[in-house]
C-alpha positions as a Python dict, from the first residue, in 0.01 Angstrom:
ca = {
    (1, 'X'): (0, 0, 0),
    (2, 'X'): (-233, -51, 306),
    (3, 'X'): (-486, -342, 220),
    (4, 'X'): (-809, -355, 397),
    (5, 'X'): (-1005, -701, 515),
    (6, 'X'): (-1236, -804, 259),
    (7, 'X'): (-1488, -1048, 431),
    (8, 'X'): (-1834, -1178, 326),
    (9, 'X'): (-2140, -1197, 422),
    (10, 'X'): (-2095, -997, 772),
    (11, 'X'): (-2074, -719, 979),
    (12, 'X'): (-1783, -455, 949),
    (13, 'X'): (-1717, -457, 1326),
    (14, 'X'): (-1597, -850, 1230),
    (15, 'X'): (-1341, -679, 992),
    (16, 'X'): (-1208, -445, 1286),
    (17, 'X'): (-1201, -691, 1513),
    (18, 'X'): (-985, -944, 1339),
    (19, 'X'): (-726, -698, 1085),
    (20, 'X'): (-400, -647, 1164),
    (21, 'X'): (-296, -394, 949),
    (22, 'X'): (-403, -37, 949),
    (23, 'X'): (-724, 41, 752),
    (24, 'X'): (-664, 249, 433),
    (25, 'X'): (-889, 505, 264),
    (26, 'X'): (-1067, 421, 15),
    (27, 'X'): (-1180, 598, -271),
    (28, 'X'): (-1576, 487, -435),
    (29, 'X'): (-1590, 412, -746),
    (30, 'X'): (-1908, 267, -935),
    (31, 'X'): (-1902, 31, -1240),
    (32, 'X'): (-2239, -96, -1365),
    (33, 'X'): (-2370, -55, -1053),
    (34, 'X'): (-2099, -234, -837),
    (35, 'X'): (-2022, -58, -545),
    (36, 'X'): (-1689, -76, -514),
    (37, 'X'): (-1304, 75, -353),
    (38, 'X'): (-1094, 149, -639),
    (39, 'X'): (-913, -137, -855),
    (40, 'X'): (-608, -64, -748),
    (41, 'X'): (-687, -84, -370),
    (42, 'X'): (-662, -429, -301),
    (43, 'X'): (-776, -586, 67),
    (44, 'X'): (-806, -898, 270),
    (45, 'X'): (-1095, -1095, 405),
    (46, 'X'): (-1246, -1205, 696),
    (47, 'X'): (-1505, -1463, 755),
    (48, 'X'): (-1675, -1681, 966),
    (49, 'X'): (-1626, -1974, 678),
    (50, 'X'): (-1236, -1905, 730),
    (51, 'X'): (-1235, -1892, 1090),
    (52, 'X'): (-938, -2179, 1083),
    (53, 'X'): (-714, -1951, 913),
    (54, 'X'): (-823, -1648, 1077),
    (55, 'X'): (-685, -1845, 1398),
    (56, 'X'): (-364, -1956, 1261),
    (57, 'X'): (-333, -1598, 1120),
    (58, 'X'): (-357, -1491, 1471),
    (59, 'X'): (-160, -1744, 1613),
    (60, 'X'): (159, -1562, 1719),
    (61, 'X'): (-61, -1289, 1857),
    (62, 'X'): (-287, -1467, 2059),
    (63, 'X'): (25, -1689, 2185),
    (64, 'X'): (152, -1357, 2414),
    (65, 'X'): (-190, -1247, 2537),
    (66, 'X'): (-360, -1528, 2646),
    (67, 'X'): (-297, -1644, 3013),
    (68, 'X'): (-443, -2012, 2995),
    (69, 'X'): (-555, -2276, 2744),
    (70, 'X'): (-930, -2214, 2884),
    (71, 'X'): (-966, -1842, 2838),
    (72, 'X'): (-1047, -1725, 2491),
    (73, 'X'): (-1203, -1404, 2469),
    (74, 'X'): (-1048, -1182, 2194),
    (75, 'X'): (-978, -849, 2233),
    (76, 'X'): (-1199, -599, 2085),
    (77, 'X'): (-927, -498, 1822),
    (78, 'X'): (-526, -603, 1751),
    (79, 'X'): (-275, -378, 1654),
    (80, 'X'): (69, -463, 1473),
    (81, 'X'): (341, -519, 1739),
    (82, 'X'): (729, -551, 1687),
    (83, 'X'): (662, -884, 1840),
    (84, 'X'): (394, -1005, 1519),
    (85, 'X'): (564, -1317, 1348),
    (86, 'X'): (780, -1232, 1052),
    (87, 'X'): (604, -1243, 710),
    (88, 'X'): (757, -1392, 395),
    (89, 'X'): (796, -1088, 103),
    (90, 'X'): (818, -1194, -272),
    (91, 'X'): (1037, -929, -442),
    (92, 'X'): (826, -1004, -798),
    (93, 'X'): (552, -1236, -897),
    (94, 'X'): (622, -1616, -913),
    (95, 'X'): (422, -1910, -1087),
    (96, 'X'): (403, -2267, -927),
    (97, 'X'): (282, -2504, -1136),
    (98, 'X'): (5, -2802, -1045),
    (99, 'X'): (-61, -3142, -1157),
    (100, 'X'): (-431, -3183, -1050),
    (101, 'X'): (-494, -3507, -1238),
    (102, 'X'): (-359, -3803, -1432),
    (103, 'X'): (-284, -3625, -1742),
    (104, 'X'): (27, -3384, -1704),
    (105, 'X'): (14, -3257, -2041),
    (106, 'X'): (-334, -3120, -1963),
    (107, 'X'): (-444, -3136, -1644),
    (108, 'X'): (-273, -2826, -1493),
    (109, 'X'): (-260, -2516, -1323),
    (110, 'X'): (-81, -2195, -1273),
    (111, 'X'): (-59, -2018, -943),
    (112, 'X'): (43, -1663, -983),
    (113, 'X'): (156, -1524, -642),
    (114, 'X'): (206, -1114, -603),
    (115, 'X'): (505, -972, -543),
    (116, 'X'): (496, -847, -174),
    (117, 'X'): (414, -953, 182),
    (118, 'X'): (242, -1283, 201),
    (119, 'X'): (42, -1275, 489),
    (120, 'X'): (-145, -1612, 566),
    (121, 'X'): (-536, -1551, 439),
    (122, 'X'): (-424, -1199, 295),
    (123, 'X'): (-418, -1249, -99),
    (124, 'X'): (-750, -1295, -248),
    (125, 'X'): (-758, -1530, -514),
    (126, 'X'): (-918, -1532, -884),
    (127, 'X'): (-971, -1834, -1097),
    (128, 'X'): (-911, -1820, -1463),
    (129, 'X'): (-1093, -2036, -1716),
    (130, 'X'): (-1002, -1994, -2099),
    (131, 'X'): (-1160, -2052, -2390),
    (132, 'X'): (-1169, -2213, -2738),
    (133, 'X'): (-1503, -2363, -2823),
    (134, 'X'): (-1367, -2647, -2586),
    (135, 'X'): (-1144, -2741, -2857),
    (136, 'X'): (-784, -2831, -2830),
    (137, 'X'): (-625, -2557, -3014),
    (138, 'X'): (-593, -2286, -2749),
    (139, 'X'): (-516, -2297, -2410),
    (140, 'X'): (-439, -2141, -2110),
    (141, 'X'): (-122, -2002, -2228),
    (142, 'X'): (-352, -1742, -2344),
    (143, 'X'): (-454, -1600, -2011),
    (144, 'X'): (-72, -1559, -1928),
    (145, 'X'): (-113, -1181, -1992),
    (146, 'X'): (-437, -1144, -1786),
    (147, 'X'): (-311, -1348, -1532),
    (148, 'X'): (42, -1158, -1484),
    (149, 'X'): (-135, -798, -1478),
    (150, 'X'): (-349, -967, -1235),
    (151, 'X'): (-70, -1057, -1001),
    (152, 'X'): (27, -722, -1073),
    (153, 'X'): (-241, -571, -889),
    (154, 'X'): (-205, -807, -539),
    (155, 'X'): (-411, -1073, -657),
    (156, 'X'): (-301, -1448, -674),
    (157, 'X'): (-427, -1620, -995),
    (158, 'X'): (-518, -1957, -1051),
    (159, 'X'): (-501, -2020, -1438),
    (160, 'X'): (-609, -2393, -1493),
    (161, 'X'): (-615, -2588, -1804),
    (162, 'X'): (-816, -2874, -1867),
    (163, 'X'): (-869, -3105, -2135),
    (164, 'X'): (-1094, -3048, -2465),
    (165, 'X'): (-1228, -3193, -2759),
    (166, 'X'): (-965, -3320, -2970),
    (167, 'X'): (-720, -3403, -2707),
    (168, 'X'): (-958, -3663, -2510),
    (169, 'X'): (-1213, -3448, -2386),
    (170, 'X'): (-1542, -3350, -2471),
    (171, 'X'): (-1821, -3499, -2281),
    (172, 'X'): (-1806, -3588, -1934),
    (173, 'X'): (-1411, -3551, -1955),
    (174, 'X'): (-1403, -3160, -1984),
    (175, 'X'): (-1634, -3104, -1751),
    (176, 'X'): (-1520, -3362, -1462),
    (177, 'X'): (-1138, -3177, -1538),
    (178, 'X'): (-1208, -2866, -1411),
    (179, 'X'): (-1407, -2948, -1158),
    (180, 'X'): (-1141, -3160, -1015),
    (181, 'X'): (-887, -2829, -1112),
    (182, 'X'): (-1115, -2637, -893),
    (183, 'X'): (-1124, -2880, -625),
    (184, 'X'): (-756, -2910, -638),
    (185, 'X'): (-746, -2540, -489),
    (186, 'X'): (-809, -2622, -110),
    (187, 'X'): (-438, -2844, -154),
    (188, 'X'): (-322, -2536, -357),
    (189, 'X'): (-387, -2370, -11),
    (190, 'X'): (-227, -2604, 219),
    (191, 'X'): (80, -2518, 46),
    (192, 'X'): (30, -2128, 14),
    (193, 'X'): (-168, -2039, 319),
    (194, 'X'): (-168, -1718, 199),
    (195, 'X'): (-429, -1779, -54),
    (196, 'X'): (-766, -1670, 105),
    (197, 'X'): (-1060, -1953, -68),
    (198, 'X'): (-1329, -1853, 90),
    (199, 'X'): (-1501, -1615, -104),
    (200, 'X'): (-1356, -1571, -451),
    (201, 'X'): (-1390, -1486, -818),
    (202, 'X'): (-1351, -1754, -1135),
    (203, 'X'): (-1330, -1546, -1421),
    (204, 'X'): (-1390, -1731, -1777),
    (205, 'X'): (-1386, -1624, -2186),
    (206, 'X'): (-1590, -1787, -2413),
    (207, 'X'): (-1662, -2181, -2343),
    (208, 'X'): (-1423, -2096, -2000),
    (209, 'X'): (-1722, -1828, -1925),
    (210, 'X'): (-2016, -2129, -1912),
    (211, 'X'): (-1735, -2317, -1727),
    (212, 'X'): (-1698, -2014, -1478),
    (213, 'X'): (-2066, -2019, -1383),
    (214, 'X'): (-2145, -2346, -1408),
    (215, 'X'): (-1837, -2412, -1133),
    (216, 'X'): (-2046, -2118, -927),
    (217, 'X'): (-2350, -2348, -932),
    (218, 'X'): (-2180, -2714, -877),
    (219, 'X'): (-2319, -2742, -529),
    (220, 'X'): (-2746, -2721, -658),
    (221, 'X'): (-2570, -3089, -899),
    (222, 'X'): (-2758, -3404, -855),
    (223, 'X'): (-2517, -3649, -695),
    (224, 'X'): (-2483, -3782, -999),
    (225, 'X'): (-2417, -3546, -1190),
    (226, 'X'): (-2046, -3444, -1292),
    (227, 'X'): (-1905, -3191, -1114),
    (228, 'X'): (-2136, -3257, -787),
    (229, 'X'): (-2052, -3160, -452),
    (230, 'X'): (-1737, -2961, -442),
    (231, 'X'): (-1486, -2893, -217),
    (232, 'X'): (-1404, -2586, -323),
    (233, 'X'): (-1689, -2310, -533),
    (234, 'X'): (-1652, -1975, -632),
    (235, 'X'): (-1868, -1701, -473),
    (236, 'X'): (-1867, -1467, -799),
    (237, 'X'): (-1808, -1474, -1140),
    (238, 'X'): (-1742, -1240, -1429),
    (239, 'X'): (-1819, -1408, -1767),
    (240, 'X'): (-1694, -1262, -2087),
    (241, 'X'): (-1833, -1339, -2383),
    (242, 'X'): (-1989, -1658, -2225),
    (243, 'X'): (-2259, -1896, -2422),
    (244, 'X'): (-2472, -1929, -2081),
    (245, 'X'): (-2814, -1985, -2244),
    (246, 'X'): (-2666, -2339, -2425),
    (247, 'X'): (-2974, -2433, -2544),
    (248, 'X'): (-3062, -2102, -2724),
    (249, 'X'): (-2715, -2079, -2859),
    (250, 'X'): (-2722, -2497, -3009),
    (251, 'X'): (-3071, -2376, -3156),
    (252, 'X'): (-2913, -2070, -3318),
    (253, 'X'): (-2647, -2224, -3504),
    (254, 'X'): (-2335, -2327, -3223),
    (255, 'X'): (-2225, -2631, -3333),
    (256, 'X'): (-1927, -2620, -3077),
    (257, 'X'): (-2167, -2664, -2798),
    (258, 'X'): (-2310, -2966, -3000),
    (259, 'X'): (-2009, -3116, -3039),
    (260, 'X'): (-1874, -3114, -2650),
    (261, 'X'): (-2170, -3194, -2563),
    (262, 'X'): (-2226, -3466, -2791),
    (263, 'X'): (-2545, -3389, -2906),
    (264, 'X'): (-2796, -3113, -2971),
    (265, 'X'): (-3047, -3056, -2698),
    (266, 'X'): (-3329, -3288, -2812),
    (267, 'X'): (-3102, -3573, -2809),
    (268, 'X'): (-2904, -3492, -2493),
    (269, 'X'): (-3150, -3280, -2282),
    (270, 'X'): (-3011, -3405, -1958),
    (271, 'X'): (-2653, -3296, -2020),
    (272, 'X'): (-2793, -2921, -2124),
    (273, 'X'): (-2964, -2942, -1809),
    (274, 'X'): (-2669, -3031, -1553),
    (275, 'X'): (-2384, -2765, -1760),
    (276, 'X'): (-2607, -2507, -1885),
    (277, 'X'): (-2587, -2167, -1677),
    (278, 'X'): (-2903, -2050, -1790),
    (279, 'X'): (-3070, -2386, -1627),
    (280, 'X'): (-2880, -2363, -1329),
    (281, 'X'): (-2911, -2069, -1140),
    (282, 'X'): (-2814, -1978, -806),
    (283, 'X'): (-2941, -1618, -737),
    (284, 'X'): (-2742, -1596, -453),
    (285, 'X'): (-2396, -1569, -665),
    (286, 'X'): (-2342, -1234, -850),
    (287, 'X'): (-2292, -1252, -1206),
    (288, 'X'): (-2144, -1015, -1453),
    (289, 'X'): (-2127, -1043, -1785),
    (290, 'X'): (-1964, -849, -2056),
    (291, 'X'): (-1965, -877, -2403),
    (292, 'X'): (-1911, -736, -2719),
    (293, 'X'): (-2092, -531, -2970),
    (294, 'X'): (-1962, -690, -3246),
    (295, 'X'): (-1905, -1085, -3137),
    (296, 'X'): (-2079, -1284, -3390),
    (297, 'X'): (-1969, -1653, -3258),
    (298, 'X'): (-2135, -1606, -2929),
    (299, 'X'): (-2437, -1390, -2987),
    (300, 'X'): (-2479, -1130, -2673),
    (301, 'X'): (-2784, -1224, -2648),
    (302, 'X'): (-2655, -1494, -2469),
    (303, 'X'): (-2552, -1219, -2180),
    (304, 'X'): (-2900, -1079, -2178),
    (305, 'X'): (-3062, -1386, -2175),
    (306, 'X'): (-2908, -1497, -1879),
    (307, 'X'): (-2880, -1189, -1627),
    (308, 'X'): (-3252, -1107, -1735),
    (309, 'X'): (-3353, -1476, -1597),
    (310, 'X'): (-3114, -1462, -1283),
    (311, 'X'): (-3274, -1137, -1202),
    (312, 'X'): (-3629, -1301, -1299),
    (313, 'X'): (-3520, -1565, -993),
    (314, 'X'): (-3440, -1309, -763),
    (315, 'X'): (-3038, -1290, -790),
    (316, 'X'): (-2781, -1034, -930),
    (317, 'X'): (-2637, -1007, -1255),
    (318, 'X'): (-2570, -730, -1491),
    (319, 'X'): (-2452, -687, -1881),
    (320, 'X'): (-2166, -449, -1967),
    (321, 'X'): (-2171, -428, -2334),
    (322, 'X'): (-1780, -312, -2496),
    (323, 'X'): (-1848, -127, -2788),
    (324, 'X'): (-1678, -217, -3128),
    (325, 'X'): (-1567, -548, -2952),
    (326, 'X'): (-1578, -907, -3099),
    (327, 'X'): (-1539, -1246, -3004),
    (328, 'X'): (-1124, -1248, -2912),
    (329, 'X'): (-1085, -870, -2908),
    (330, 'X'): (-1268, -877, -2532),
    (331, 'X'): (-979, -1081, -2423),
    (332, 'X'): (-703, -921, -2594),
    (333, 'X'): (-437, -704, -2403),
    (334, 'X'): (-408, -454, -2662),
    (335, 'X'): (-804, -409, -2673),
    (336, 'X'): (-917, -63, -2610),
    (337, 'X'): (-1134, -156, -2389),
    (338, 'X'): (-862, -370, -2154),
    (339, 'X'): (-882, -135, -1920),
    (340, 'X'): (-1195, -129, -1863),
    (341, 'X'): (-1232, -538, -1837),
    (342, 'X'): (-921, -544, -1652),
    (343, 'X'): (-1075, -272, -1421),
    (344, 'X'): (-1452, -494, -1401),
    (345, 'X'): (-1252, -799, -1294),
    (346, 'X'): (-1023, -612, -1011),
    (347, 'X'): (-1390, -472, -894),
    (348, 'X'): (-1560, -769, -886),
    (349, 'X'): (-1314, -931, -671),
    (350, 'X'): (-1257, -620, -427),
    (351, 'X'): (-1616, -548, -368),
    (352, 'X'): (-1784, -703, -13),
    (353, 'X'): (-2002, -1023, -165),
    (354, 'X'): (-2338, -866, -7),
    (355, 'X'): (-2267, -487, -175),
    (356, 'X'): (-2177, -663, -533),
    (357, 'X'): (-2440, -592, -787),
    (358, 'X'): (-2654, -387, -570),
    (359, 'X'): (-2905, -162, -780),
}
């Protein structure tokens, strides 16, 4: 299928300047307001913040059409020659596996890589955070569906596992893991050039969804505070079923968020305020959030609480509430409203950053 430049932040004449593959048509499609090419259309990206590997993209191009080290100008649009380098093709997905940190047991990560050509800064890439009540009994394995369907659709998929309470973390360790898995991502992409890092999606469930925004936010940290100045930071996040008002949710009864936080927010008020979502908004990163209609663990009011005070700030955010879902069921495969998550995640990750959660 003919993928079209995704790029943020910019002007479309950027996108036709810099593709190298024929632009496809694309069909709208709307979902909660997203403005969006279909799910199944799947595109690359642009952008001034990837200018280094929009050069080495170009590299074998620009090597038979410029004359001299000291001209530069680029020509107003490049075509796909016989003469283009030869790109890699996966006949079916593959998983790599990372050690990010000291612990191997725990501190991993999946790559997922599409089946297809692998075009340097061509696949975009989506983060994966599970869940558990940051508790040791589940753990990533249980994004292995998501994360294969995923690939499935042209997207690489980074599905990280960290530790949790009962297996040595809790608090700071949980938190300090995945920022360090997230980090870990710009050496994921020395490896896979591919990978395009600029301008991507962490998707989380549960405790992995107030993970997945809190690792949008890690750049407005304190120095320090865990987690603080990253190296690598999601541009977008889809959160399902995700405790991101903490405070609300300890003072209603979540002793989970007590417990990896080691305390209840009287008693710890300074680690509610560096983790919790709700505290640490930036409204310049779209949020969506679904959840639903039956989850009695994490109260949706959670959802609403949140995207009504990111849109109080300013920012973008929207609920999508799954009827006759609960707690697990959002996640599961066999859900009857897969589809439709699948189809909200695909979206999110498609869409051009500045058209995302437009009203």
């Amino acid at each position: 299928m003919t993928r079209l430049r995704r790029f943020s932040g910019g002007s479309r004449r950027r996108a036709q300047i810099f593709t190298i593959v024929s632009m496809a048509t694309i069909d709208g499609n709307t979902l909660e307001g997203i403005s969006a090419t279909t799910p199944w259309t799947l595109h690359h990206r642009a952008s001034g913040a990837k200018r280094s590997n929009v050069v080495r993209f170009l590299a074998p191009l620009l090597a038979a059409i410029v004359t001299s080290a000291g001209c530069g100008a680029l020509p107003t649009e490049v075509t796909e020659t016989p003469a283009a380098a030869e790109v890699e093709v996966l006949p079916e997905v593959t998983v790599q596996r990372f050690e990010y940190a000291a612990d191997s047991e725990q501190n991993w990560a999946d790559l997922y890589l599409p089946a297809g050509p692998q075009q340097v800064d061509s696949i975009p890439l989506v983060v994966l955070i599970h869940g558990g009540a940051w508790q040791s009994k589940l753990g990533a394995d249980v994004f292995d569906g998501l994360a294969r369907e995923l690939a499935d659709h042209g997207m690489a998929v980074y599905n990280i596992e960290y530790r949790r309470v009962g297996s040595g973390g809790g608090w700071p360790t949980t938190f300090h893991d995945v920022a360090t898995a997230l980090d870990y991502v710009t050496e994921v992409d020395k490896r896979f050039p591919q990978l395009t890092v600029d301008d991507e999606l962490v998707v989380g469930h549960s405790a992995g969804a107030q993970l997945a925004v809190w690792a949008g936010t890690r750049h407005k940290l304190r120095d320090d505070e865990v987690g603080s100045h990253p190296s690598f930071r999601p541009t977008r996040v889809v959160s399902l079923a995700g405790p991101l008002d903490m405070v609300y949710a300890a003072e209603h009864g979540d002793h989970h968020i007590v417990r990896v936080l080691g305390g209840r927010p009287t008693e710890v008020p300074d680690r509610y305020t560096s983790v919790d979502p709700i505290q640490n908004i930036d409204p310049e990163v779209p949020v969506l959030a679904l959840h639903g209609t039956r989850d009695t663990v994490v109260s949706p009011e959670n959802s609403r609480r949140y995207v009504a005070a990111v849109k109080q700030q300013g920012g973008r955010a929207a609920v999508k509430m799954l009827t006759g879902e609960n707690h697990t069921s959002i996640v599961s495969l066999r859900s009857p409203s897969h589809d439709e998550v699948l189809r909200a995640i695909t979206t999110t990750s498609q869409t051009d950053l500045d058209d995302l959660l437009t009203e």
